[in-house]
N, C-alpha and C positions, 0 to 999 in steps of 0.2 A: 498096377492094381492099387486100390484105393487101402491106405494103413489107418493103426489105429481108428477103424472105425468104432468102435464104441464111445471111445473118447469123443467122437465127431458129434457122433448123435448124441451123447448128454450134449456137449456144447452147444448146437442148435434146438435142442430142449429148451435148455434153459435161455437162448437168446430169443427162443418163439415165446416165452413166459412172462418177457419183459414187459410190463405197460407202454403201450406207447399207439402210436397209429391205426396198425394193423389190428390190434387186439380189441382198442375203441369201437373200430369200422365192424368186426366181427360180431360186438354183444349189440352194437344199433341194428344189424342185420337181422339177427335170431327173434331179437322183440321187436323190430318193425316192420323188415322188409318182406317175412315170410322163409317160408324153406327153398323153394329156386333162388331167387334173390342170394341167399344164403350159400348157394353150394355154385352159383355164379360168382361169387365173390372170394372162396376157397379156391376154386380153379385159376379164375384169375392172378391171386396172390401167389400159388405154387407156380404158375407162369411167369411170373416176377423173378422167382429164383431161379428158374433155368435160366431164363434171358441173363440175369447177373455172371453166372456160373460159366454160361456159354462163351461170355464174350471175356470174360476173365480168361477162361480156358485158351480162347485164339491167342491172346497176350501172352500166354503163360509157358506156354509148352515149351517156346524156343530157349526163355531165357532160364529154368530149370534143366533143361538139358544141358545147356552150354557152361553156366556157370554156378561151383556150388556155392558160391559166396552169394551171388545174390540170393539163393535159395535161402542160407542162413540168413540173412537181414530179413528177408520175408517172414521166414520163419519166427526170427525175433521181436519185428513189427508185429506180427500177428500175436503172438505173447502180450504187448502193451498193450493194444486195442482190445485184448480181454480185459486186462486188470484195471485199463483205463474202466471201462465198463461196466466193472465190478463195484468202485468206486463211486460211479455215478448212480447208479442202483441202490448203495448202501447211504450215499448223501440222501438222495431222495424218499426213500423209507423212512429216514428217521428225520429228516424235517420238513417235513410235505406233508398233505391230508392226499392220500390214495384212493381213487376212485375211479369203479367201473363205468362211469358214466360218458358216454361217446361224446363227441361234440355236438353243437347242434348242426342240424346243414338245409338247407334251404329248399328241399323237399327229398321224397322216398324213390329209392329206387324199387320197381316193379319188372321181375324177369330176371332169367338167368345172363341173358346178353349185356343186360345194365351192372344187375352184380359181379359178372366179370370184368366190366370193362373199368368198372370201379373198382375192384380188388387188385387189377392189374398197375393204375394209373398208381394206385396208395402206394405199393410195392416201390414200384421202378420210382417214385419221389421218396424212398425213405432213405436217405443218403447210409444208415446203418448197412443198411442190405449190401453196398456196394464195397464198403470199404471192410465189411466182412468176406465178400467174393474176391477180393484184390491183397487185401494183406492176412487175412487167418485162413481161408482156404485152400489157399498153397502146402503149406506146412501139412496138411494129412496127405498129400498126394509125394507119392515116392518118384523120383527123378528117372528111374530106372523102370520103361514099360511105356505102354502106350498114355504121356501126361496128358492131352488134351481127353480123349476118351475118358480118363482114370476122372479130371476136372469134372466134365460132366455129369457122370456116375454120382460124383460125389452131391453134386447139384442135385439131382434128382432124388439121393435119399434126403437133402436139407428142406426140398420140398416138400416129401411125404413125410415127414418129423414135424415138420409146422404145422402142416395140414392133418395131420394126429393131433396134436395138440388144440387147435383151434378148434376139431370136431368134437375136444370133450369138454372145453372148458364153453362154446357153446349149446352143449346137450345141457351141462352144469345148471349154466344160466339160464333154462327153461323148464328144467326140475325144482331146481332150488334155488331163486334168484333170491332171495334173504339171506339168504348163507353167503353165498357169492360174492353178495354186493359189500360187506362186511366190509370197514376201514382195514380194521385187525386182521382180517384173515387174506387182505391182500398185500399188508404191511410184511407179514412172515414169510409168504411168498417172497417178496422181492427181498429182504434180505437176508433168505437162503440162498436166495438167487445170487444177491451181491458176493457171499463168501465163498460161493462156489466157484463163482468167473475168477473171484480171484486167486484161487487155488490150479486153474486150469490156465489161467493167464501165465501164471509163475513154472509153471509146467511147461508148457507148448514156448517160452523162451527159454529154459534150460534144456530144451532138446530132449526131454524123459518123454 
């Protein structure tokens, strides 16, 4: 069975919080593409994290079972790649100009089939997603039970966490898109964001 979950879901909170791809692709949706478009493109991107999850999970089972050493290196790589994370997040807040602004792209996706297929594509190229599914995901799942099932599981709530997340921060941006778009109030964000990863980074490598 899947541990410290609470822990799991702040941590996928707060990596679904990060500026970056995902979050771009989401606010260009909300104001351009429409609401299928929109909820094609959240289906997509939680499809992204099972796929990560799942295939982590074939990986995973045998050598959590078999050895707990490797499980601890996992465990403690997944520690770094928080606080690496955290770092990065707290670099880029404070010397960057922070902006909701999506990239441009070379036209609109119309339809839930196109926004999935684009949410899905963003996903599976965000190299974060995977080296989260491969070195910090392990570490919540107990050695002891069914690991590939428990893997899963645990997938499936990272998807519904993001997919929470992205349903409010784009309801956000079509309520109060002045507020939102604010340097400053994406700045505070991320590095709340920063001192948190790194407070759970230093945790999930000491084993607490």
């Amino acid at each position: 069975m899947p541990t410290h979950v609470p822990v799991f879901i702040a941590t996928t909170l707060l990596l679904a919080m990060l500026p970056g791809a995902s979050q771009a692709l989401m606010i260009r949706q909300v104001l351009e593409g429409g609401q299928r478009t929109l909820r094609g493109t959240l289906a997509g991107n939680a499809s992204g994290f099972l796929l990560w999850s799942t295939a982590a999970a074939a990986g995973l089972s045998a050598v959590l079972l078999a050895s707990p050493t490797a499980y601890a290196v996992l465990r403690i790589a997944g520690g770094i790649v928080l606080m690496i994370l955290g770092v990065k997040t707290l670099r880029t807040a404070l010397t960057t100009t922070v902006s909701t602004r999506p990239p441009d792209e070379g036209g609109r996706s119309t339809g839930f089939a196109d926004g999935y297929l684009t949410g899905l594509i963003t996903n599976l190229g965000n190299p974060k997603a995977g080296v989260f599914a491969v070195s910090v995901l392990p570490q919540f799942v107990t050695a002891k039970g069914p690991v590939f099932l428990s893997t899963v599981a645990l997938g499936a709530l990272w998807a519904l966490v993001s997919a929470s997340w992205y349903m409010l921060l784009t309801w956000a941006v079509s309520r109060g898109r002045a507020l939102v778009s604010q340097p400053t109030v994406l700045r505070g964000i991320s590095v709340a964001t920063g001192v948190v990863l790194l407070g759970l980074g230093a945790a999930v490598a000491a084993g607490v």
